[in-house]
BAMIMAR-224138 format. One line per field, with one value per atom (N, C-alpha, C): residue number from 0; atom name; x, y, z; residue in three letters. Coordinates in nm, 3 decimals. Layout:
REM residues N
pos	NUM, ...;
site	CA, ...;
u	X, ...;
v	Y, ...;
w	Z, ...;
code	ALA, ...;
//
This chain:
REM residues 171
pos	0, 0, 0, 1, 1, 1, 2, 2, 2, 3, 3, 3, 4, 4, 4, 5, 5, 5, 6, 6, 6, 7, 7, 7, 8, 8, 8, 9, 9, 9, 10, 10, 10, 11, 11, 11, 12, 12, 12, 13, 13, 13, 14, 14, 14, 15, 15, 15, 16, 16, 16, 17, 17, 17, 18, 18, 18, 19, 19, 19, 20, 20, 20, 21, 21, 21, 22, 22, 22, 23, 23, 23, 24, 24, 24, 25, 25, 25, 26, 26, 26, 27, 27, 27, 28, 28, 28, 29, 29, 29, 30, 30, 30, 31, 31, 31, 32, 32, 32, 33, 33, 33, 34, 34, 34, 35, 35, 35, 36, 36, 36, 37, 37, 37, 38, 38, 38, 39, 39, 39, 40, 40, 40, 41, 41, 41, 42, 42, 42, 43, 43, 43, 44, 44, 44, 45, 45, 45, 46, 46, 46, 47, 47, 47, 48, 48, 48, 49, 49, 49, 50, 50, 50, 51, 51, 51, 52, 52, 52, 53, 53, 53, 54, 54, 54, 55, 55, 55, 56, 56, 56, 57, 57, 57, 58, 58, 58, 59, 59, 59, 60, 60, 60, 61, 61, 61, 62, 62, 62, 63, 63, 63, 64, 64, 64, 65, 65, 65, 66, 66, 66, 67, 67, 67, 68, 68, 68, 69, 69, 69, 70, 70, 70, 71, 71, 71, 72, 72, 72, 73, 73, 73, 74, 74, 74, 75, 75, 75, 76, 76, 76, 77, 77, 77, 78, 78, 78, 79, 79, 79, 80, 80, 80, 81, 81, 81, 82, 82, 82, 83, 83, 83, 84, 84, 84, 85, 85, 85, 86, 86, 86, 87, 87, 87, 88, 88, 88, 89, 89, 89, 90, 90, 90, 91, 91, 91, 92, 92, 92, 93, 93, 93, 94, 94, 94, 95, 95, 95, 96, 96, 96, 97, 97, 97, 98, 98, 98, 99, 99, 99, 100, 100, 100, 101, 101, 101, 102, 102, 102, 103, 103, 103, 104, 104, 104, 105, 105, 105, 106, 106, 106, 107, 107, 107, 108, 108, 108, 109, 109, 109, 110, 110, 110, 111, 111, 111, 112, 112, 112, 113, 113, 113, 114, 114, 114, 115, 115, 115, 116, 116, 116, 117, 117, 117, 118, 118, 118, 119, 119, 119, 120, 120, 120, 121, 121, 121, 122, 122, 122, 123, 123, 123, 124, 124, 124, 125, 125, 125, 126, 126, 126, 127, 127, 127, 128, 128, 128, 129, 129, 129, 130, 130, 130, 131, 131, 131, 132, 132, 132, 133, 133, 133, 134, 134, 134, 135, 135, 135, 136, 136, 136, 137, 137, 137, 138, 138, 138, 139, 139, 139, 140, 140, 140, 141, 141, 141, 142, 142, 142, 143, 143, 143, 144, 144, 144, 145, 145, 145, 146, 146, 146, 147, 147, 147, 148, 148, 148, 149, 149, 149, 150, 150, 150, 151, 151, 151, 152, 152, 152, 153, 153, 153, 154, 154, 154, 155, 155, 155, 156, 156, 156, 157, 157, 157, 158, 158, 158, 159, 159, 159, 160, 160, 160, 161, 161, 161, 162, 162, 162, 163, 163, 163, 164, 164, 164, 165, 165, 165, 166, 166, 166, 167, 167, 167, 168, 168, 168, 169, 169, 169, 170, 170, 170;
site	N, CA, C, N, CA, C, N, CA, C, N, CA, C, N, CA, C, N, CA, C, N, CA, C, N, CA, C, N, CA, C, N, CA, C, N, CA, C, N, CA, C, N, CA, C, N, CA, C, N, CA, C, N, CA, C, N, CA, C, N, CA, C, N, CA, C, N, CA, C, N, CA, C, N, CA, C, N, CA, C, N, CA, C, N, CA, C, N, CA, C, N, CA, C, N, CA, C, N, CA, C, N, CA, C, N, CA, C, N, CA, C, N, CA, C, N, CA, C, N, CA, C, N, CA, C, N, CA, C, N, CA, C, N, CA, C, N, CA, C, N, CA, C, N, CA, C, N, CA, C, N, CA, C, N, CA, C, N, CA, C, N, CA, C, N, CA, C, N, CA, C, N, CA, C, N, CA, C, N, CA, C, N, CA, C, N, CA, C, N, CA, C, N, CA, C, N, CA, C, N, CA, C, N, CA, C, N, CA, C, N, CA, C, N, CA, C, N, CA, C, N, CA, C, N, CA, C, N, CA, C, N, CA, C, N, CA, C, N, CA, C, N, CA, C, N, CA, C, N, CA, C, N, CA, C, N, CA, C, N, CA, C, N, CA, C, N, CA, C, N, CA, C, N, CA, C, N, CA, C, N, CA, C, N, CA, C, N, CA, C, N, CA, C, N, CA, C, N, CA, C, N, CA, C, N, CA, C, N, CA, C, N, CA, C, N, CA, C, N, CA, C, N, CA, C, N, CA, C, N, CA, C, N, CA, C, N, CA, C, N, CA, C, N, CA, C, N, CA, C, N, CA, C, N, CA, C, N, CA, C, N, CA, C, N, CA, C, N, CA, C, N, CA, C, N, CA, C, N, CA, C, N, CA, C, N, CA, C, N, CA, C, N, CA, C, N, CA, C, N, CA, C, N, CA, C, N, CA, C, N, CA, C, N, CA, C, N, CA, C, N, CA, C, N, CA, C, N, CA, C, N, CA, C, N, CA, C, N, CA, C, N, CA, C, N, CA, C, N, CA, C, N, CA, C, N, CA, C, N, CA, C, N, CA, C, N, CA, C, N, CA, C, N, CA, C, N, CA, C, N, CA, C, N, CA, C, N, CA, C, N, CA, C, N, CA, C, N, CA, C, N, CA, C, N, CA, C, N, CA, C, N, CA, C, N, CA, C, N, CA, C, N, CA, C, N, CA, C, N, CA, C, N, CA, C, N, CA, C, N, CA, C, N, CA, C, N, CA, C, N, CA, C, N, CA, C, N, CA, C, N, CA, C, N, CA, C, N, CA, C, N, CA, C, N, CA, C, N, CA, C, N, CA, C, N, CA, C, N, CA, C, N, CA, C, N, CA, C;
u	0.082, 0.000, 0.087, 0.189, 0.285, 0.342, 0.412, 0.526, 0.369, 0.264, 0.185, 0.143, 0.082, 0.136, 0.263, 0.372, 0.503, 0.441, 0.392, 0.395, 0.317, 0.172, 0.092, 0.110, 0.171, 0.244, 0.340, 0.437, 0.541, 0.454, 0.378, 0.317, 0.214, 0.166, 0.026, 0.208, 0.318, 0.411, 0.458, 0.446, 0.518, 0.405, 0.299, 0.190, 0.153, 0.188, 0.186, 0.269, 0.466, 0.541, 0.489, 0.465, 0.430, 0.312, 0.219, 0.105, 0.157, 0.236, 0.253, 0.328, 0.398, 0.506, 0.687, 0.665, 0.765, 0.915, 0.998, 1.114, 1.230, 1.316, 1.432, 1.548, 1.615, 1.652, 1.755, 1.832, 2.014, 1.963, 1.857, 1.878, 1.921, 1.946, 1.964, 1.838, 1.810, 1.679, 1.689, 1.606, 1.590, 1.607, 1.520, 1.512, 1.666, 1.691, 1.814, 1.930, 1.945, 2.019, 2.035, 1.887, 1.865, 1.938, 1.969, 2.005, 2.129, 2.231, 2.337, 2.419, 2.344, 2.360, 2.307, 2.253, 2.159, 2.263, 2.336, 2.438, 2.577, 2.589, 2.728, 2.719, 2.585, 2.593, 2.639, 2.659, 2.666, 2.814, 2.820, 2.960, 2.936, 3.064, 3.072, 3.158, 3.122, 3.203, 3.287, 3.405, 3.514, 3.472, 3.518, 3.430, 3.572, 3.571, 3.711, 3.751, 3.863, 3.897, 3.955, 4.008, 4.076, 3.913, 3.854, 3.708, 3.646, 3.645, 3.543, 3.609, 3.739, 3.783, 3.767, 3.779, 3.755, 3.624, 3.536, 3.400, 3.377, 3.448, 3.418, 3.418, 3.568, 3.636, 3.576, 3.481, 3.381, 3.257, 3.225, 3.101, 3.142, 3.295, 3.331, 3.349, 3.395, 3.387, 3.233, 3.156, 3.012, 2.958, 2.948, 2.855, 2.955, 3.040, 3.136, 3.183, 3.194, 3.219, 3.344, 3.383, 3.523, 3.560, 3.674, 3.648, 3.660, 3.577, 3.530, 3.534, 3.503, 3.508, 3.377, 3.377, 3.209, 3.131, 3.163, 3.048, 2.941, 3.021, 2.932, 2.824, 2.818, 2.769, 2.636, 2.541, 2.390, 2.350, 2.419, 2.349, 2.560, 2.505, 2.622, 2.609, 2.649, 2.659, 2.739, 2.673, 2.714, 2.732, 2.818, 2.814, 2.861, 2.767, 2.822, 2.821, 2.908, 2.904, 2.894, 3.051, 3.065, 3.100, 2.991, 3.071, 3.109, 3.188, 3.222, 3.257, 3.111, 3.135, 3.222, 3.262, 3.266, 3.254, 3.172, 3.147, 3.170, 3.283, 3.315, 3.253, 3.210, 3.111, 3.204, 3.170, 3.255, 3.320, 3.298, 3.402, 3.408, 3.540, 3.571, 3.619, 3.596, 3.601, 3.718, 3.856, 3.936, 3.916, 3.790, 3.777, 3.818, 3.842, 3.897, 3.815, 3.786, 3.709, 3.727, 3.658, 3.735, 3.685, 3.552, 3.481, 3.411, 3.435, 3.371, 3.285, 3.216, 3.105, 3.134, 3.126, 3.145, 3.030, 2.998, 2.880, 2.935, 2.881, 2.891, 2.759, 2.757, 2.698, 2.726, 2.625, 2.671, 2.534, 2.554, 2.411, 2.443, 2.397, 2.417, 2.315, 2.323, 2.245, 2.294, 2.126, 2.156, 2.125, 2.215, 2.172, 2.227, 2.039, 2.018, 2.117, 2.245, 2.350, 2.249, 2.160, 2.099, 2.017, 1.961, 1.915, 1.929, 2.082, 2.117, 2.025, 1.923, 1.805, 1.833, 1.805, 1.828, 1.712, 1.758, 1.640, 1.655, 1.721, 1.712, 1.817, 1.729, 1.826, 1.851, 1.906, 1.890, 2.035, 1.980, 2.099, 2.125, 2.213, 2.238, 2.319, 2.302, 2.396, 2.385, 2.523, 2.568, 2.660, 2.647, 2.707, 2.837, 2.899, 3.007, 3.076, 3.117, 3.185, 3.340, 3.396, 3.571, 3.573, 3.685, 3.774, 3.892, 3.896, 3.975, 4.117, 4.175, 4.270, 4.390, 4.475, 4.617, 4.672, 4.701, 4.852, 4.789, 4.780, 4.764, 4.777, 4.897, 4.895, 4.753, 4.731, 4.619, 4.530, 4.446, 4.341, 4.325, 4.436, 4.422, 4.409, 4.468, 4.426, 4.275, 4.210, 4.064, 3.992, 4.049, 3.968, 3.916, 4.066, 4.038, 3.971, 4.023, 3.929, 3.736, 3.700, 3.586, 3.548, 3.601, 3.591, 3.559, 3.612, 3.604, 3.487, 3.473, 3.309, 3.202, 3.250, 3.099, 3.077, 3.244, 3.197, 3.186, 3.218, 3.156, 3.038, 2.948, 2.809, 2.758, 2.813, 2.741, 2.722, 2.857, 2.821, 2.722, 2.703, 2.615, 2.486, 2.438, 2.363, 2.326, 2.438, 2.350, 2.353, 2.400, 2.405, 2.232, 2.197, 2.039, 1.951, 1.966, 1.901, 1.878, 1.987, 1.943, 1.936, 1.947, 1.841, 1.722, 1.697, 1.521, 1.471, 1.532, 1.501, 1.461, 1.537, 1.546, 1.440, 1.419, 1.299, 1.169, 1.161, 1.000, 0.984, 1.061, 1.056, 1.083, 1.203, 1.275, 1.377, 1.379, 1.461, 1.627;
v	-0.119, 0.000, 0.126, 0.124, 0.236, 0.267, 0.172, 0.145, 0.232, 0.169, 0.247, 0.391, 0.470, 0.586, 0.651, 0.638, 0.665, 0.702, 0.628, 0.626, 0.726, 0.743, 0.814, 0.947, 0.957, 1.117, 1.123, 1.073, 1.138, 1.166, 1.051, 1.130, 1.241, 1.229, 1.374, 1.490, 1.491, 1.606, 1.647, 1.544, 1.530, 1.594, 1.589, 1.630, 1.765, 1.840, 1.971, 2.035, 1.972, 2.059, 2.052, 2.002, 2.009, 2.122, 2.128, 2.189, 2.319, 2.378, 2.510, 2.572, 2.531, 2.603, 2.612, 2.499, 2.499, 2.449, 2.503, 2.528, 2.526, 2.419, 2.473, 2.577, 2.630, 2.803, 2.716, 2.604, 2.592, 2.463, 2.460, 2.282, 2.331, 2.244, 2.228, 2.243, 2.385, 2.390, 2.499, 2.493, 2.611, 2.764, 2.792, 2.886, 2.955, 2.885, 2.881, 2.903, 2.870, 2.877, 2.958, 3.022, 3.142, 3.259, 3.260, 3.350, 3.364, 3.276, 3.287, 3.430, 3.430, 3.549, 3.684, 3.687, 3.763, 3.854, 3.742, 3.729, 3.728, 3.727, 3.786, 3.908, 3.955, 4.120, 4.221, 4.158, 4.226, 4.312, 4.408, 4.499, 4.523, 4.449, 4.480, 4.558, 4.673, 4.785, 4.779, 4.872, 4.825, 4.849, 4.792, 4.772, 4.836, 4.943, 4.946, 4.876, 4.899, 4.829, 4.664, 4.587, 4.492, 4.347, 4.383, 4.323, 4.310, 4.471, 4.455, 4.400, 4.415, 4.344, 4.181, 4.087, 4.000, 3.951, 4.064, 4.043, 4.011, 4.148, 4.213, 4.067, 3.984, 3.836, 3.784, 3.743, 3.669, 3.625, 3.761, 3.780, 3.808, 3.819, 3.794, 3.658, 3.560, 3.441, 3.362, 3.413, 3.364, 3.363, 3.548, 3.621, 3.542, 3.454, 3.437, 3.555, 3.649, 3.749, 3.778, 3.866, 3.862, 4.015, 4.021, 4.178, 4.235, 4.304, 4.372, 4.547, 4.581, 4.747, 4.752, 4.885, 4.886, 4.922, 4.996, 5.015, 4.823, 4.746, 4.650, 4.579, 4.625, 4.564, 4.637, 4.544, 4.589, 4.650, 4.630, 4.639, 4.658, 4.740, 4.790, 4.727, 4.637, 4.625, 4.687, 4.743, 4.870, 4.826, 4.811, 4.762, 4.890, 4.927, 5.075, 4.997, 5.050, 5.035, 4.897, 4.859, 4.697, 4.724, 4.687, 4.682, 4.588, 4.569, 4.419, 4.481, 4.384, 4.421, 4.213, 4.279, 4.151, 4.143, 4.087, 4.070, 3.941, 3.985, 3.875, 3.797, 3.696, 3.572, 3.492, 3.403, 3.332, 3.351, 3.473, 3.539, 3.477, 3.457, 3.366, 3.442, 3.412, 3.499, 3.582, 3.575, 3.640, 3.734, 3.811, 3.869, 3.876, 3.708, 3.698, 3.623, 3.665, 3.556, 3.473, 3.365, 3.254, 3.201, 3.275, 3.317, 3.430, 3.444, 3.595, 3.580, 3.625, 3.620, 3.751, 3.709, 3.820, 3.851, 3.977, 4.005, 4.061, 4.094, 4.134, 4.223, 4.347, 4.383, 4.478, 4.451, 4.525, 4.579, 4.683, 4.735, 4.739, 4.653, 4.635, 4.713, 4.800, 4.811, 4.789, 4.722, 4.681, 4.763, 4.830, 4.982, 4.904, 4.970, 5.002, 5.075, 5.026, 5.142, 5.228, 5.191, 5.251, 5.360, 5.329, 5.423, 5.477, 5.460, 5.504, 5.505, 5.396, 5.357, 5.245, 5.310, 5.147, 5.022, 4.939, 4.801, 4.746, 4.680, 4.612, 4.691, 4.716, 4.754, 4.671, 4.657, 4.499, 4.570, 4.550, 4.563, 4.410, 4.334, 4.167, 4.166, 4.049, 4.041, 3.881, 3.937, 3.712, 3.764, 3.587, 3.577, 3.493, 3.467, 3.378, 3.361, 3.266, 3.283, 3.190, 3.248, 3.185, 3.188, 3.092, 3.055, 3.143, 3.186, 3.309, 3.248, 3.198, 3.072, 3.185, 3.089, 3.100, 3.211, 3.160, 3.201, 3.288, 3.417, 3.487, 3.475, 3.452, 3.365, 3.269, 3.158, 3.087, 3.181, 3.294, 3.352, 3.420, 3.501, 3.572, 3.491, 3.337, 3.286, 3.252, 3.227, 3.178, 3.283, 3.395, 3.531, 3.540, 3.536, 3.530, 3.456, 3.350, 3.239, 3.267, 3.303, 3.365, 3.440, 3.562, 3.663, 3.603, 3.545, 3.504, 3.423, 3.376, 3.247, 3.368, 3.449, 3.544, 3.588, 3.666, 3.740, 3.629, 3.518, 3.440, 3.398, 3.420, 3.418, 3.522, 3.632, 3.771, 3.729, 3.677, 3.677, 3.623, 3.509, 3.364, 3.422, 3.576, 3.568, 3.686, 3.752, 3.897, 3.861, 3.716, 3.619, 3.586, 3.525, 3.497, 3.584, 3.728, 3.802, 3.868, 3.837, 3.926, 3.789, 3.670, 3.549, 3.529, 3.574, 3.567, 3.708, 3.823, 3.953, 3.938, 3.873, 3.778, 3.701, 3.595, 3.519, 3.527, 3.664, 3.741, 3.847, 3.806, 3.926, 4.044, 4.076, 4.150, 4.216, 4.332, 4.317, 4.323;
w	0.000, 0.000, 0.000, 0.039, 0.096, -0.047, -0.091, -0.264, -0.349, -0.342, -0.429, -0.425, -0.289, -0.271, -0.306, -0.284, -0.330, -0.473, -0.555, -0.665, -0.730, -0.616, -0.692, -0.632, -0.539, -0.499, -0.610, -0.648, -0.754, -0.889, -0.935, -1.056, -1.055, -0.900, -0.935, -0.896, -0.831, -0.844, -1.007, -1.075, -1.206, -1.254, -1.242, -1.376, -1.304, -1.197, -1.136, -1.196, -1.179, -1.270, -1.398, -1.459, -1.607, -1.595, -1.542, -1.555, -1.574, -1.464, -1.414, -1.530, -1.641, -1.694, -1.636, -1.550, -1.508, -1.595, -1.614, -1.721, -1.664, -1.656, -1.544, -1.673, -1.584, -1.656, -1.663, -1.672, -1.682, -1.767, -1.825, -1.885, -2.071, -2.101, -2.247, -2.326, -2.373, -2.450, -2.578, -2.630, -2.766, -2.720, -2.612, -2.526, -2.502, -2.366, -2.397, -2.456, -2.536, -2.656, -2.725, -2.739, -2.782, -2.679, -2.548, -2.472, -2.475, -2.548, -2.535, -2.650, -2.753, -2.820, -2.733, -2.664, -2.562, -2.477, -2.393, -2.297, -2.345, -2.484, -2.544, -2.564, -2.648, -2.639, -2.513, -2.415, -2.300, -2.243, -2.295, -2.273, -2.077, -2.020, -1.873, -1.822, -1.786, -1.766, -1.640, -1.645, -1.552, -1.395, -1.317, -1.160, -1.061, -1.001, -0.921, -0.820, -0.815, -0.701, -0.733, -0.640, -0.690, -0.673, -0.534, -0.568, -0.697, -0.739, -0.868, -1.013, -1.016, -1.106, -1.101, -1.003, -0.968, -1.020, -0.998, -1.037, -1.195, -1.215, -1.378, -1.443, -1.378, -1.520, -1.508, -1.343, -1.380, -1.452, -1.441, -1.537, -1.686, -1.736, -1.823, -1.865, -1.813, -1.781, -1.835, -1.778, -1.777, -1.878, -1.968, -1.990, -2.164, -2.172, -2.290, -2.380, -2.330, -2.398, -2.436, -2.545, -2.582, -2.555, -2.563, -2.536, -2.676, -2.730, -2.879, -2.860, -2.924, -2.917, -2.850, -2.796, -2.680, -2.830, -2.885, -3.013, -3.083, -3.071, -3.129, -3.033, -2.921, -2.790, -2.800, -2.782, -2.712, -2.591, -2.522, -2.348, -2.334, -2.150, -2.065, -1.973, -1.885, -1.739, -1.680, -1.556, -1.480, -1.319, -1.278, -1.145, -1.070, -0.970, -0.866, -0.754, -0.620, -0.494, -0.432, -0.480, -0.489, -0.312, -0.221, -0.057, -0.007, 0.072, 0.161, 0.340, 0.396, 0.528, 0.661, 0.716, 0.797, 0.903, 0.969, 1.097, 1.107, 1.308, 1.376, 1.439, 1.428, 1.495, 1.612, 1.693, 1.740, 1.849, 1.955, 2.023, 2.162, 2.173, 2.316, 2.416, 2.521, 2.683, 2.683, 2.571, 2.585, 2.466, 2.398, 2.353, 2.175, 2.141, 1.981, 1.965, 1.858, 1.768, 1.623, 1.643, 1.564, 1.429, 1.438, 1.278, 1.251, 1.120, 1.058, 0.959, 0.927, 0.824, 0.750, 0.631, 0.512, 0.431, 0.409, 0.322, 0.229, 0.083, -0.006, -0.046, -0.108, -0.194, -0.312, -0.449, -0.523, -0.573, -0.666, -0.734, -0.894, -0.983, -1.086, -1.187, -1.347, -1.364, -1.531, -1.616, -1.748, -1.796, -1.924, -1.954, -2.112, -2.242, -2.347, -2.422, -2.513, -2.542, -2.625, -2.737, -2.855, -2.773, -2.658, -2.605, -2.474, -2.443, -2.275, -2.193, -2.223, -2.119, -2.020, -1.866, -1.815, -1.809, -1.835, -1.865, -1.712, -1.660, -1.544, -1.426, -1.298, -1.213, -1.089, -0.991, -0.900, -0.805, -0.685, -0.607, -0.499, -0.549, -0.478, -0.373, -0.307, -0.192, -0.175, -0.111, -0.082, 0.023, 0.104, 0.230, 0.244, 0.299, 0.324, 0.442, 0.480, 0.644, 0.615, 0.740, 0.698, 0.854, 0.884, 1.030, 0.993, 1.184, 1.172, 1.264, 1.219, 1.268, 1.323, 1.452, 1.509, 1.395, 1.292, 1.221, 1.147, 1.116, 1.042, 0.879, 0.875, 0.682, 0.643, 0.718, 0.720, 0.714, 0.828, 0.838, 0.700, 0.670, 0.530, 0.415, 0.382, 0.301, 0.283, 0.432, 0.435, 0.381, 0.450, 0.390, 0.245, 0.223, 0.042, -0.008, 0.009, -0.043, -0.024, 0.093, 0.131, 0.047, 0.060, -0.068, -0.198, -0.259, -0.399, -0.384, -0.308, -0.330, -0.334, -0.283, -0.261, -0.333, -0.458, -0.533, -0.664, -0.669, -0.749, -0.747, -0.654, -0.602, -0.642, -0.616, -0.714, -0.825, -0.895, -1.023, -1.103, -1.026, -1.081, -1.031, -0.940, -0.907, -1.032, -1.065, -1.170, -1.297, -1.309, -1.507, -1.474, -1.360, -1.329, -1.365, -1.296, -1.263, -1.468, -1.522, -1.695, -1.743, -1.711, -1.779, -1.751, -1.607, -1.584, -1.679, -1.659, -1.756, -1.906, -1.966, -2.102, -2.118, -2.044, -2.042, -2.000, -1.959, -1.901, -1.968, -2.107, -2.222, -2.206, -2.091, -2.165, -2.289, -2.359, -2.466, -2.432;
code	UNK, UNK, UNK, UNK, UNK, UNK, UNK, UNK, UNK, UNK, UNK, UNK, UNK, UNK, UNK, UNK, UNK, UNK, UNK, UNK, UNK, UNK, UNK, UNK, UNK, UNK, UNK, UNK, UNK, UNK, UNK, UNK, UNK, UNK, UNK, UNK, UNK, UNK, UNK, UNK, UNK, UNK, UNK, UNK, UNK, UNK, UNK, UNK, UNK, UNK, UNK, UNK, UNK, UNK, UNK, UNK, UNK, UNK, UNK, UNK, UNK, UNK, UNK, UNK, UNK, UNK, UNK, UNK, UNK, UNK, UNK, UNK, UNK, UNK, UNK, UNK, UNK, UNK, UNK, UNK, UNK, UNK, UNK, UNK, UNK, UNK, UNK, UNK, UNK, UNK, UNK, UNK, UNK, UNK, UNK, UNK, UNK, UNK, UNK, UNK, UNK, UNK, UNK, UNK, UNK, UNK, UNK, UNK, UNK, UNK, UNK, UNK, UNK, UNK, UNK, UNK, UNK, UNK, UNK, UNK, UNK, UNK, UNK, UNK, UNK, UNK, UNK, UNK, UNK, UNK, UNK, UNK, UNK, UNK, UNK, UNK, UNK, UNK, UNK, UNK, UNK, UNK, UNK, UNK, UNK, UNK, UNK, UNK, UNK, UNK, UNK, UNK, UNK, UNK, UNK, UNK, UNK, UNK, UNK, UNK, UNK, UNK, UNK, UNK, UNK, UNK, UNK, UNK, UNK, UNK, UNK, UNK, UNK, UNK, UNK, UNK, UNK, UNK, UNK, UNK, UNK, UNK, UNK, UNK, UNK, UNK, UNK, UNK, UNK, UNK, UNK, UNK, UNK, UNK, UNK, UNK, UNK, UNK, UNK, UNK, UNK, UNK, UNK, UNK, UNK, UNK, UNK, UNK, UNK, UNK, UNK, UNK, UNK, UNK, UNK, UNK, UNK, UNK, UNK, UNK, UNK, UNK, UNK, UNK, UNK, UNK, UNK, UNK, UNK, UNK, UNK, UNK, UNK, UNK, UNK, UNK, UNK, UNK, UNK, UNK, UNK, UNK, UNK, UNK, UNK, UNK, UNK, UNK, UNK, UNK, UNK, UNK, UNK, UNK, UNK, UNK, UNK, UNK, UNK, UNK, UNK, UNK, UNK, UNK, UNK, UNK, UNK, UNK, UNK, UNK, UNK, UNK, UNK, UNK, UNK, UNK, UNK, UNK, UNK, UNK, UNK, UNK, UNK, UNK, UNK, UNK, UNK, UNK, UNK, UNK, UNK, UNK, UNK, UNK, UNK, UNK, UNK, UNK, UNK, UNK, UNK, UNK, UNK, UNK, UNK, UNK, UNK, UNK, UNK, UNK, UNK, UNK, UNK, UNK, UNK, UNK, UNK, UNK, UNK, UNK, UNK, UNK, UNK, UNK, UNK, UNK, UNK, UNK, UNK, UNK, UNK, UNK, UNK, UNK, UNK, UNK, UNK, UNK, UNK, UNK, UNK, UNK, UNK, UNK, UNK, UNK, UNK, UNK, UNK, UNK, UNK, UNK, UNK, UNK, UNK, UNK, UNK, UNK, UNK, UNK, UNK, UNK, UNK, UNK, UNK, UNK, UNK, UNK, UNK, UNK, UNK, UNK, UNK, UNK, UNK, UNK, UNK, UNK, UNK, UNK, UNK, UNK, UNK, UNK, UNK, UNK, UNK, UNK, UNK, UNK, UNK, UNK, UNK, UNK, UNK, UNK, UNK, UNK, UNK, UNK, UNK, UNK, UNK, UNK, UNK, UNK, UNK, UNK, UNK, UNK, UNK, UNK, UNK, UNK, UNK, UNK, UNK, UNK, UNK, UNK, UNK, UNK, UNK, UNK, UNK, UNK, UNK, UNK, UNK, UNK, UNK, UNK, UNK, UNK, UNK, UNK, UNK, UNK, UNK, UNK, UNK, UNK, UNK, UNK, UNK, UNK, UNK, UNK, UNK, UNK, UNK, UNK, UNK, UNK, UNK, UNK, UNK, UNK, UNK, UNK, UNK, UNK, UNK, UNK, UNK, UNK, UNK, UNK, UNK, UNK, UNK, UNK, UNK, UNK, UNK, UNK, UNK, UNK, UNK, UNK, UNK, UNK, UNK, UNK, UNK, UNK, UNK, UNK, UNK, UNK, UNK, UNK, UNK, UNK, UNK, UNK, UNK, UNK, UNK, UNK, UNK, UNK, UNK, UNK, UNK, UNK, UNK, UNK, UNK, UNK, UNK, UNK, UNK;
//
């Protein structure tokens, strides 16, 4: 009786996703595919600082873009007010503490070159935490390492944010 439930819960879930329009955004489809010309047009403008460069390759990285003259490019990505805060977690009776949590934020905006219009604006944030170890060399390596997951988390989060834009018909 149980094996048969199992069964008829997964297919009434299966014929719900289907119902709804449900589309996963990373699978292999026409759609898709289509976005990848979408997401090459995308000129990503320079980000300061040694963070935002970090950022910039990523989403260069992502977005497959080559670097071309800005004239052949559709769209600008604009990243302002890349911040990074950290707060110490963890703190032991002698006043140190032994983890930190890192935040990130940035405010990205997709800007129309043909018409210096902005299309999508979005300000993201991601988290990350690192051990704040004995030896200082160690702590700063964790750091970094921290750092980079987050701002590789930005990234993967503002390639989302102009593929959902794309696919809810934006131009």
């Amino acid at each position: 009786m149980l094996f048969n439930l199992r069964h008829i819960v997964s297919l009434f879930a299966i014929i719900i996703l289907c119902g709804c329009g449900f589309k996963p955004m990373h699978a292999t489809s026409p759609s898709n595919q289509a976005n990848a010309p979408y997401l090459g047009s995308i000129y990503v403008a320079n980000i300061s600082n040694r963070e935002g460069q970090y950022l910039r390759n990523q989403l260069l990285d992502k977005l497959a873009g080559d670097i071309r003259n800005k004239g052949s490019y559709e769209y600008e990505l604009r990243a302002h007010q890349l911040k990074e805060q950290i707060i110490h977690l963890g703190v032991r009776r002698d006043a140190t503490s032994t983890r930190a949590q890192m935040r990130s934020e940035v405010s990205v905006q997709l800007v129309d070159l043909a018409t210096d219009k902005i299309v999508l604006q979005r300000t993201l944030h991601a988290t990350n935490s690192f051990n704040i170890l004995n030896s200082q060399f160690s702590t700063q390596v964790t750091e970094q390492d921290s750092r980079e997951r987050t701002l590789d988390d930005l990234a993967r989060q503002i390639i989302t944010q102009i593929t959902l834009f794309r696919q809810r018909g934006g131009q």
